[in-house]
C-alpha positions in Angstrom: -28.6 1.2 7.6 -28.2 4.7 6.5 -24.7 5.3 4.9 -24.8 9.1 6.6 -24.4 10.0 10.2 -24.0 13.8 10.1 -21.3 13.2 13.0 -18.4 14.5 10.8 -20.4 17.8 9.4 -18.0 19.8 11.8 -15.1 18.8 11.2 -14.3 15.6 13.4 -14.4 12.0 13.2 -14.0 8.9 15.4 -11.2 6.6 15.8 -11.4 3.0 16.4 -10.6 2.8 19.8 -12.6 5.7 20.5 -12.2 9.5 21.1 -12.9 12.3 18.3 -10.3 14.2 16.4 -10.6 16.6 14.0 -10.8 15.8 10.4 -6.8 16.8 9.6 -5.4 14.6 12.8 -2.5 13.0 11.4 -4.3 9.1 12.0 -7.3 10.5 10.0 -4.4 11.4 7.4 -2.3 8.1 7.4 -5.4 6.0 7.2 -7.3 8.1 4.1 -3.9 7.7 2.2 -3.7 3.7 2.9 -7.6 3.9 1.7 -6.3 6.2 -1.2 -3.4 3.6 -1.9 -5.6 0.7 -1.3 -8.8 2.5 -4.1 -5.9 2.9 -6.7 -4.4 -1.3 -5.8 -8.8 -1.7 -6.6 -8.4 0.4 -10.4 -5.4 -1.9 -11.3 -7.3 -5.1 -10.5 -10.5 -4.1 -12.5 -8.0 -4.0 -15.5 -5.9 -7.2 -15.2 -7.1 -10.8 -16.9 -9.0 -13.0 -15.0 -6.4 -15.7 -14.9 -3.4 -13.2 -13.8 -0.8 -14.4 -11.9 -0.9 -10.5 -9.6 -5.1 -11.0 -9.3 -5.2 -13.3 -5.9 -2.2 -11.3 -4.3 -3.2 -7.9 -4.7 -6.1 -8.9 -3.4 -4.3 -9.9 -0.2 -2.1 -7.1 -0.7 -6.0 -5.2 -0.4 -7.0 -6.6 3.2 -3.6 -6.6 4.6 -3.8 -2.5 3.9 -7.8 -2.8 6.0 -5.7 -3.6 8.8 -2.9 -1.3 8.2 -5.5 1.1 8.2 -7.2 -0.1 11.2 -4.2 -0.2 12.8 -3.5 3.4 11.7 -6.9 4.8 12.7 -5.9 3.5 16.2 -7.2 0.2 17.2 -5.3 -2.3 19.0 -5.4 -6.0 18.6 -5.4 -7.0 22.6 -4.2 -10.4 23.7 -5.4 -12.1 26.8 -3.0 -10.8 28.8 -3.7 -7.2 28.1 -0.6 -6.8 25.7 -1.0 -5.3 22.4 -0.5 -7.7 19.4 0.7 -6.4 16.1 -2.3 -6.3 13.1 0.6 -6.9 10.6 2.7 -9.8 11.0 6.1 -10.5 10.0 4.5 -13.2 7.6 2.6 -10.2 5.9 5.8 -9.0 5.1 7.1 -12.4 3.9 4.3 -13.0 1.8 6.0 -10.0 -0.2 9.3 -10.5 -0.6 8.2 -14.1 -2.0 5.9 -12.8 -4.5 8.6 -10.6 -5.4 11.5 -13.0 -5.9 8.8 -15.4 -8.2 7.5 -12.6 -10.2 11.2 -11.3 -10.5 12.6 -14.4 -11.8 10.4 -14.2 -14.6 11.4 -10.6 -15.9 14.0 -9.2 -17.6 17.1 -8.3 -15.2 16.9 -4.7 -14.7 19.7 -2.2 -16.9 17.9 0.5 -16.9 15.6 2.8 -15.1 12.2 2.2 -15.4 9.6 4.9 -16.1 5.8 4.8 -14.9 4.1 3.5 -17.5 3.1 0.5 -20.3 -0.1 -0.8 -19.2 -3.4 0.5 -17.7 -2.4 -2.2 -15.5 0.9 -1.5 -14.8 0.3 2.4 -15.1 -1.8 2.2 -11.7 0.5 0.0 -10.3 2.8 2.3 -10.7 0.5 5.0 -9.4 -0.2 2.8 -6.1 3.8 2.5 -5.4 3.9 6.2 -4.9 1.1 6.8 -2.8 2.9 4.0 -0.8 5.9 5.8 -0.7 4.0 8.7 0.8 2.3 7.1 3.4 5.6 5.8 4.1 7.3 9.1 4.6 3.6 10.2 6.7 4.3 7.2 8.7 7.7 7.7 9.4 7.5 11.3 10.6 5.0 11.4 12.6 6.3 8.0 14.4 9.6 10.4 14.8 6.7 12.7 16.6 5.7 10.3 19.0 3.3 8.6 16.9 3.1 5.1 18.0 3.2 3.0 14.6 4.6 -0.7 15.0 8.1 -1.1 13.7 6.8 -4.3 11.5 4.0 -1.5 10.4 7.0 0.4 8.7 8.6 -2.2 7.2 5.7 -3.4 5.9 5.1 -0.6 4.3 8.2 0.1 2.9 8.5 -3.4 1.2 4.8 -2.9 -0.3 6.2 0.2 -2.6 9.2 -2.4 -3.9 6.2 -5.3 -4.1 4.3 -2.7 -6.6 7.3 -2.3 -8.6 7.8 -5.6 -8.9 4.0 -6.0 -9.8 3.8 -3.4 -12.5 6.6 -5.4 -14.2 5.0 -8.4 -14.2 1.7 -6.4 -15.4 3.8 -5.4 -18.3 4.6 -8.8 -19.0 1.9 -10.0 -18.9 0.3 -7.2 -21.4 2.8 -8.3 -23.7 4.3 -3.9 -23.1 7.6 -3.7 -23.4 8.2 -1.4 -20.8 9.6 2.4 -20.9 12.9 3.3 -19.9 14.3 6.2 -18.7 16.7 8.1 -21.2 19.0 10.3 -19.8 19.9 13.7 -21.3 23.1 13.8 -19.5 24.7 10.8 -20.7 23.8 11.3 -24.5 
């Protein structure tokens, strides 16, 4: 199977439920920056250890955002009864905050704002949280244009940028980085 089908060489693409749009459609956008966040999630994992406690979630973390993406580009998961289902569930979202709350309960409490950094691990993480954040604010205006993207899609999506927080601290921890704080000119 050739990689290549010389159908986008103007300009358009397909979606998943069919129909062509050009290349700057606003799916075609939201889906290429899940891909984008999902590629950077990829370049954290090839850094952590084998036997990391973040190595089998992210990796769930990585198919969830296929079917974001799916979603995104358009398809519809149809029931029997001709109803659409949601591709992201509220136990999707679940799954998160749980991670969170363990891997939290193992770091330091917070007094200070953390800056991206410490790790090649954590540094990506870092990275991955705001490319979430903008797909989030992508998904959020152009649901506010009519857009139809599944409420449990946005918070979804909103928890995942907190869940890579959360996951570059514990990358940290486990690199043994202390990690870097912000400093603040204005209170010196």
């Amino acid at each position: 199977m050739k990689i290549y089908t010389k159908t986008g060489d103007k300009g358009e693409t397909s979606l998943a439920m069919g129909g062509r749009v050009k290349k700057f459609d606003p799916r075609v956008e939201l889906y290429g920056t899940s891909d984008e966040l999902n590629s950077v999630i990829g370049i954290a994992l090839s850094f952590l250890r084998d036997n990391s406690q973040l190595r089998e979630s992210l990796s769930n973390v990585q198919n969830l955002l296929f079917e974001l993406g799916s979603e995104l580009a358009g398809f519809q998961k149809l029931e029997v009864n001709g109803s659409v289902s949601p591709i992201i569930l509220e136990s999707d979202i679940h799954f998160l905050e749980t991670k969170m709350d363990e891997w939290t309960n193992e770091l330091e409490s917070l007094k200070h704002f953390v800056l991206p950094g410490g790790s090649k691990q954590a540094s990506f993480l870092h990275q991955a949280r705001t490319i979430c954040r903008r797909l989030e604010r992508s998904m959020v205006k152009e649901r506010e244009a009519g857009l139809d993207i599944p409420q449990l899609s946005m918070i979804f999506i909103n928890r995942l940028s907190d869940f890579l927080f959360v996951a570059a601290r514990y990358a940290n921890r486990e690199e043994n980085f202390k990690e870097p704080i912000w400093i603040s000119r204005a209170k010196n």
